[in-house]
NUDREN-281649 format. One record per residue (C-alpha): x, y, z. Coordinates in steps of 0.2 Angstrom, whole numbers, plus 5000, padded with zeros to 4 digits. Layout:
BEGIN
X, Y, Z
...
//
This chain:
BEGIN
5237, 5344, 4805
5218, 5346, 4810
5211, 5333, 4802
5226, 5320, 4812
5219, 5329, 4829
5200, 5328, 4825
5205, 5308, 4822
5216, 5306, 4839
5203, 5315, 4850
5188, 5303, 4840
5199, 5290, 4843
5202, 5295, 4861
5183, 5296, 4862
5178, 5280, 4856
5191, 5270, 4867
5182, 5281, 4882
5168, 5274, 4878
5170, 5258, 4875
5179, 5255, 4891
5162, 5265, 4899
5151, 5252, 4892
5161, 5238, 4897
5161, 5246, 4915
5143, 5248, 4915
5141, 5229, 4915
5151, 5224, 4928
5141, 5226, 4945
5158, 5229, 4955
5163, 5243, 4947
5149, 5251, 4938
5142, 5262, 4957
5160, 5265, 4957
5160, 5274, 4941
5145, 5283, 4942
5150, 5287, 4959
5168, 5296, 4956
5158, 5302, 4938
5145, 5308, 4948
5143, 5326, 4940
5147, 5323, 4922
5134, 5306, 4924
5121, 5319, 4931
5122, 5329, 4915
5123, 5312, 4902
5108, 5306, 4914
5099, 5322, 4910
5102, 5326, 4891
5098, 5304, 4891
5081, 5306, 4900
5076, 5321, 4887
5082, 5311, 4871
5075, 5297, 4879
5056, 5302, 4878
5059, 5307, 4858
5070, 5290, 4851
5062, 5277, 4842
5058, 5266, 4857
5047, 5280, 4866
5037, 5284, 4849
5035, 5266, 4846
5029, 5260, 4864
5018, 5278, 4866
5010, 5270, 4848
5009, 5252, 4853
5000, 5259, 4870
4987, 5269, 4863
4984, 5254, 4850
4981, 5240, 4866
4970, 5252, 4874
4958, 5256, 4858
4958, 5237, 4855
4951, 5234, 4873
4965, 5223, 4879
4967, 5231, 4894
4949, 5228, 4901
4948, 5212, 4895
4966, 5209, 4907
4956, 5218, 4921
4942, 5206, 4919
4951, 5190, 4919
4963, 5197, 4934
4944, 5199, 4943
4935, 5182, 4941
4955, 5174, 4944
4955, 5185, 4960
4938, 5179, 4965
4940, 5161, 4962
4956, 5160, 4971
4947, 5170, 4987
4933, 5159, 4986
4944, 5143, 4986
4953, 5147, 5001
4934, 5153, 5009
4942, 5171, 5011
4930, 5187, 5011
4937, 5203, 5002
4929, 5219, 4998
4925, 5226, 4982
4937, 5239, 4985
4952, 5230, 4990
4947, 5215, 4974
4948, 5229, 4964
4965, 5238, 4968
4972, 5220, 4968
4965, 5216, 4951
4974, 5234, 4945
4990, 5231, 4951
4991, 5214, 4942
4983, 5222, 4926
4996, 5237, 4927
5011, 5225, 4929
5003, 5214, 4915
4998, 5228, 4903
5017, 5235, 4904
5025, 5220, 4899
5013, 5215, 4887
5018, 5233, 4878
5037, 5230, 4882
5037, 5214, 4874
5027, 5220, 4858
5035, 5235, 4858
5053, 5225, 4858
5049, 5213, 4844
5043, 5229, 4832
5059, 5239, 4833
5070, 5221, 4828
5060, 5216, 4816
5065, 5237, 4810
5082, 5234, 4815
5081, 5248, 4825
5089, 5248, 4844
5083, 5255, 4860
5095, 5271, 4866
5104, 5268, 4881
5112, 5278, 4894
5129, 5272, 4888
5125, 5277, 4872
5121, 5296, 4875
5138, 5293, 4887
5146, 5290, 4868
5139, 5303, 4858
5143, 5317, 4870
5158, 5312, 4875
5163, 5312, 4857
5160, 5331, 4856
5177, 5339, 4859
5170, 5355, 4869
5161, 5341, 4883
5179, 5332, 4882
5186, 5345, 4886
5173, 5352, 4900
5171, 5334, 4908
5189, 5332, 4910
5190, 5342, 4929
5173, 5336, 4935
5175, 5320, 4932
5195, 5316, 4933
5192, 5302, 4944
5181, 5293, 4934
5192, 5293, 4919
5207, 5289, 4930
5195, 5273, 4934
5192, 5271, 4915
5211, 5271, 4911
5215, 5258, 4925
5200, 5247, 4918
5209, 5248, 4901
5225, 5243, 4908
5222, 5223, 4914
5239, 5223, 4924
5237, 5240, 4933
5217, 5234, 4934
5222, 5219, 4945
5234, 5229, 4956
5221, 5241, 4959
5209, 5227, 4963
5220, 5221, 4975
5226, 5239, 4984
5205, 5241, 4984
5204, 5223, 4993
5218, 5226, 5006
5209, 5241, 5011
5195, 5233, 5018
5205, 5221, 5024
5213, 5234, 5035
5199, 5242, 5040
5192, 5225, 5044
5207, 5222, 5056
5207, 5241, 5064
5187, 5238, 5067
5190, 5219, 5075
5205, 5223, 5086
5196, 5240, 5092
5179, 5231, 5096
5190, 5217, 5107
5201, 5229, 5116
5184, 5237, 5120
5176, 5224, 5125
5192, 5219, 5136
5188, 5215, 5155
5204, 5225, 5158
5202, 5244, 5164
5218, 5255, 5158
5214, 5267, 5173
5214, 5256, 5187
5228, 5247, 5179
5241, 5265, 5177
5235, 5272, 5192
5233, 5258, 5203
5222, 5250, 5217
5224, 5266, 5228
5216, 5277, 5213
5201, 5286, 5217
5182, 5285, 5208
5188, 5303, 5203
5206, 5299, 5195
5199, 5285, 5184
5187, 5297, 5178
5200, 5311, 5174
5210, 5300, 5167
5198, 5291, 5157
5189, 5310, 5151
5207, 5316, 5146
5210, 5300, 5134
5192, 5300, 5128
5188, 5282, 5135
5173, 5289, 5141
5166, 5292, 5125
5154, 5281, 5116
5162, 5265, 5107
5159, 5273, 5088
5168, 5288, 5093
5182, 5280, 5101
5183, 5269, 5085
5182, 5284, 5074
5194, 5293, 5084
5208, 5278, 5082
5205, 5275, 5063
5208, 5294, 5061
5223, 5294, 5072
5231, 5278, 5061
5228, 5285, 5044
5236, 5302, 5048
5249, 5297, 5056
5241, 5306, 5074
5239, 5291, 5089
5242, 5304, 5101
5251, 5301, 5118
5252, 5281, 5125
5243, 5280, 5142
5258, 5276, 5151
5274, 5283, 5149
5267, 5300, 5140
5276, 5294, 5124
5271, 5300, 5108
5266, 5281, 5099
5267, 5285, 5081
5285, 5289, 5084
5289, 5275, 5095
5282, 5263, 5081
5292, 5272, 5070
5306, 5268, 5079
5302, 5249, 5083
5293, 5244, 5068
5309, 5245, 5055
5320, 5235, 5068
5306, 5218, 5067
5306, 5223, 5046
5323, 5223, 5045
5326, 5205, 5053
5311, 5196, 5045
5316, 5203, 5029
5335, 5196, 5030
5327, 5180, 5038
5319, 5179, 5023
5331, 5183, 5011
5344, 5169, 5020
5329, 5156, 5021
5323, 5157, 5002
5346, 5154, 4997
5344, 5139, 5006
5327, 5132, 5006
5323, 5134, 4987
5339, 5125, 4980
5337, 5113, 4996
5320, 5109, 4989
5324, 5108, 4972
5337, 5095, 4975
5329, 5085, 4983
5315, 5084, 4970
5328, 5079, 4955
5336, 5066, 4968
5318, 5059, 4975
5320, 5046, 4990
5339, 5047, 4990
5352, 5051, 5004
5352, 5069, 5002
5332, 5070, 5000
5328, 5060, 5016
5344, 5070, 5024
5335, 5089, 5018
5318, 5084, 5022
5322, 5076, 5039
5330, 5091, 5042
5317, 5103, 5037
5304, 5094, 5046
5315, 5097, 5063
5315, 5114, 5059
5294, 5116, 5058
5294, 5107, 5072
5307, 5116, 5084
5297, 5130, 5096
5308, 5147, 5092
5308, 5151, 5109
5317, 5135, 5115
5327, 5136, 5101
5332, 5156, 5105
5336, 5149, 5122
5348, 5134, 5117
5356, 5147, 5105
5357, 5158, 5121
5366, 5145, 5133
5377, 5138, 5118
5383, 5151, 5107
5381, 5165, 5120
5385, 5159, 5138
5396, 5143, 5134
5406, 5147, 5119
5404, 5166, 5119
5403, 5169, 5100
5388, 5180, 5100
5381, 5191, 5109
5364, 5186, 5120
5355, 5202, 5116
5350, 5212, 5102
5362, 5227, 5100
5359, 5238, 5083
5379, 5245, 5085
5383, 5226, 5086
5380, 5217, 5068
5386, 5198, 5077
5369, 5203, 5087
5357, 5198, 5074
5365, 5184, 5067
5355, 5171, 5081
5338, 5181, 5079
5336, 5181, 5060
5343, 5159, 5063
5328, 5159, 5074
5315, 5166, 5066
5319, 5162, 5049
5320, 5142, 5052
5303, 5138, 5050
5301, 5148, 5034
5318, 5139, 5027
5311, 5121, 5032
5292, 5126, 5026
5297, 5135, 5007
5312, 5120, 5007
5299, 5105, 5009
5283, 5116, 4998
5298, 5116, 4984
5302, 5100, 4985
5283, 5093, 4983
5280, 5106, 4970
5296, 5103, 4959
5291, 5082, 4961
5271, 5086, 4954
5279, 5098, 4939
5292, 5086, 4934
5280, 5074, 4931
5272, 5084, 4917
5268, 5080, 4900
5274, 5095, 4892
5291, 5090, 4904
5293, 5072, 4893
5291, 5082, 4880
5304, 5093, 4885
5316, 5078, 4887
5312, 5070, 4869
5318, 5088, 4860
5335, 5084, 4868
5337, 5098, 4881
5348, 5095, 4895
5342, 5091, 4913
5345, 5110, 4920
5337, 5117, 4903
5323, 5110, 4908
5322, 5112, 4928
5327, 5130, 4923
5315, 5135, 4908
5301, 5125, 4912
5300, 5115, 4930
5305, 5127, 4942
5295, 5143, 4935
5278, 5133, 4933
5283, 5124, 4953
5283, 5143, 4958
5267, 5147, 4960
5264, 5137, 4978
5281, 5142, 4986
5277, 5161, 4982
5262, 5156, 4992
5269, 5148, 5006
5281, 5162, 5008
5270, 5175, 5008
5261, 5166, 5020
5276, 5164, 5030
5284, 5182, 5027
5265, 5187, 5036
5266, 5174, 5051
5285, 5179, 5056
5280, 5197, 5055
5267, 5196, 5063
5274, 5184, 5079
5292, 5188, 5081
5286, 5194, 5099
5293, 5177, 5104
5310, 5179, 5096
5310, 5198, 5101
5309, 5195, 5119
5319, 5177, 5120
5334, 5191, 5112
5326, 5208, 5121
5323, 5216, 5105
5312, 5229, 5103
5303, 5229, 5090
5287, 5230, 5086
5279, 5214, 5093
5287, 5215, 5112
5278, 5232, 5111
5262, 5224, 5107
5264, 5213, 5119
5271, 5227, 5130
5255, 5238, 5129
5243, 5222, 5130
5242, 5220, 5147
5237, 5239, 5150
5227, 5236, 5138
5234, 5254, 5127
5220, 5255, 5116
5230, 5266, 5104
5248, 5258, 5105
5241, 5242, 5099
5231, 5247, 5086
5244, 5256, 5079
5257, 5243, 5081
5244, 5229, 5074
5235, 5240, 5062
5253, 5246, 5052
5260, 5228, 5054
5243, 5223, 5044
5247, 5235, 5029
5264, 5228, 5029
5258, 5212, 5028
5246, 5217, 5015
5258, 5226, 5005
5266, 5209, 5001
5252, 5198, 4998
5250, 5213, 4982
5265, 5211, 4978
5261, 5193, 4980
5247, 5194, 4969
5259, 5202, 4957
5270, 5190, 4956
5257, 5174, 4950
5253, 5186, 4935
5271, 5188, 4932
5276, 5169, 4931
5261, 5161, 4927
5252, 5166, 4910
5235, 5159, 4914
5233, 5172, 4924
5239, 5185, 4914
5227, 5177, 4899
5211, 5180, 4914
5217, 5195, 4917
5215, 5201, 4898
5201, 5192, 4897
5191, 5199, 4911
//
């Protein structure tokens, strides 16, 4: 029973430290590693840097030194440097004192004596067969002592979660991604925060109005911290966003996090069921009209689809308005969450462009994959027409619809403001829109900040979705 637990905990060991050296080489995420590792790394660094000074290498380059030096091939480099030094000032008519001659002639001996050591000392140890220790390499013979194991397990948790994740290629490229929607999002917080800042519009004069006095604006502006320099301001609202603390909006006294918890869900929930009702219709559209290529029904889809990228939502949330609403009164004209038949005309409105974009990106993808050699070959083997659009065309064509509609899905969330205020919704993007023309510094990065990790969210899940139907990628992923 022992001997099976000694041989799980060396195997547990050795995959540690494979995984360590790998991490080691790849610049992106070897500061990562020693940075999360950071106390465990400090002890291999300081056990490596003693063991260091007694391996093979050190006893060898000490030896190879000391021979150089008794040879004279050091002064003989340091007379070369000298006259090379003086030939090239005399050239170019240059007059340098002996002193300075000299320190130049040193530092280029120095640096030339090193290498001339490294490089003699290197060719010894492989004509020995013998290999230079490495900080990875103390890394592997520690760790493969249970009692440091054990010990390094609390300190340095982090940097073996990073390990496991590095072992794993799928939950490696999510966390690659997560890591990349970070900045992203701190990207976007920073850029809409430095232009609000540096918007011509005042929030106090606007609030308080042309009658406010020099002392008002002052108050007003010391008690939300707009007087305060620009990277405390910025701190201030990057802090607010991640915990979930915007404070009070400058007008109205509402508390912001909970009004964008009450708006943002209501924009979701109607560009998620756009999206739903526009990928039913637009990927069996597309693919129709790819198997039936310059037909009635291809010219018919695509001539409709390209009405639908053409057609302004606002004008068309109006003509919805004046027909459905005022003429024939079958729908409601404005948004009511009690009243289902209310968001039947918004989710029309802001779900045709995506229905006539992923309808006509199908189509052209479905036409290129068809087309295929392996699809031929496919049709030589006898398998039926929807065999082959269903096994092989349309999971390979997916690639570039999933994204156009991640694409899409980001676009609609992030401009429904149209549709919301053609339908007096509020959602999310009449409030940014709302709180613009103050400008409410806090509101709108709030509303535009959370709107981007949304978006973000899907472009993972996006991301996630090209290594689940296309295996190139997943081979890259292994591979990398």
């Amino acid at each position: 029973m022992g001997g099976t637990e000694a041989a799980g905990t060396n195997q547990l060991a050795n995959s540690i430290s494979t995984i360590y050296r790998k991490i080691l080489l790849n610049p992106s995420y070897k500061y990562f590693l020693l940075l999360l590792g950071a106390p465990v790394n400090l002890v291999v660094f300081l056990i490596y840097m003693v063991q260091s000074k007694k391996d093979a290498y050190s006893t060898h380059r000490t030896k190879i030194e000391a021979e150089l030096l008794a040879s004279g091939y050091r002064d003989k480099l340091l007379t070369d440097n000298k006259e090379q030094l003086l030939r090239k000032h005399a050239f170019f008519n240059q007059k340098v004192s002996e002193d300075k001659l000299k320190r130049e002639a040193e530092s280029m001996t120095g640096t030339q004596f090193r290498e001339a050591v490294d490089e003699q000392t290197r060719k010894e140890l492989q004509l020995k067969g013998i290999t230079r220790l490495t900080f990875a390499d103390t890394f592997a013979s520690l760790i493969k002592q249970p009692v440091f194991l054990a010990l390094s397990v609390i300190p340095g948790l982090l940097m073996y979660i990073l390990i496991f994740l590095y072992s794993r290629p799928y939950l490696k490229y999510i966390f690659e991604r997560i890591v990349m929607s970070v900045f992203v999002i701190f990207g976007v917080a920073v850029l809409v925060f430095t232009i609000l800042h540096l918007s011509p519009f005042n929030p106090a004069a606007n609030i308080l109005g042309e009658t406010a006095t020099n002392e008002q604006i002052a108050a007003f502006n010391q008690l939300h911290g707009l007087d305060q320099p620009y990277l405390t301001q910025l701190w201030n609202n990057i802090k607010g966003i991640a915990t979930f603390d915007l404070g009070k909006s400058f007008a109205g006294n509402e508390e912001i996090t909970a009004s964008i918890a009450r708006k943002f869900p209501i924009t979701l929930t109607l560009t998620v069921i756009s999206l739903i009702l526009a990928l039913i219709i637009a990927i069996p559209v597309g693919i129709i009209s790819a198997t039936k290529p310059n037909s009635f029904f291809d010219y018919t889809f695509m001539f409709i689809a390209l009405l639908g990228l053409s057609i302004p939502n606002f004008w068309q949330g109006l003509i919805f308005i004046l027909n459905f609403s005022i003429k024939l009164q079958w729908l409601p004209a404005t948004f009511n969450p009690q009243n289902w038949l209310s968001i039947i005309m918004p989710v029309i409105v802001l779900g045709t462009g995506l229905t006539a974009a992923v309808a006509r990106m199908t189509r052209s993808s479905t036409l290129e994959v068809i087309n295929e050699d392996y699809i031929i070959t496919a049709r030589a083997k006898g398998l039926s027409k929807r065999q082959i659009l269903r096994k092989h065309a349309v999971r390979n064509a997916l690639i570039p619809i999933i994204t156009v509609i991640g694409l899409q899905f980001g676009g609609m969330l992030g401009g429904s403001a149209v549709t919301e205020k053609v339908f007096n919704i509020s959602g999310i993007g009449s409030y940014i829109v709302d709180k613009q023309f103050i400008p409410d510094i806090p509101a709108i990065m709030g509303g535009v900040v959370y709107t981007a990790i949304t978006i973000s969210l899907v472009n993972v899940i996006i991301d996630i979705l090209y290594a689940f139907f296309d295996p190139r990628i997943r081979s890259k992923m292994k591979q990398y």
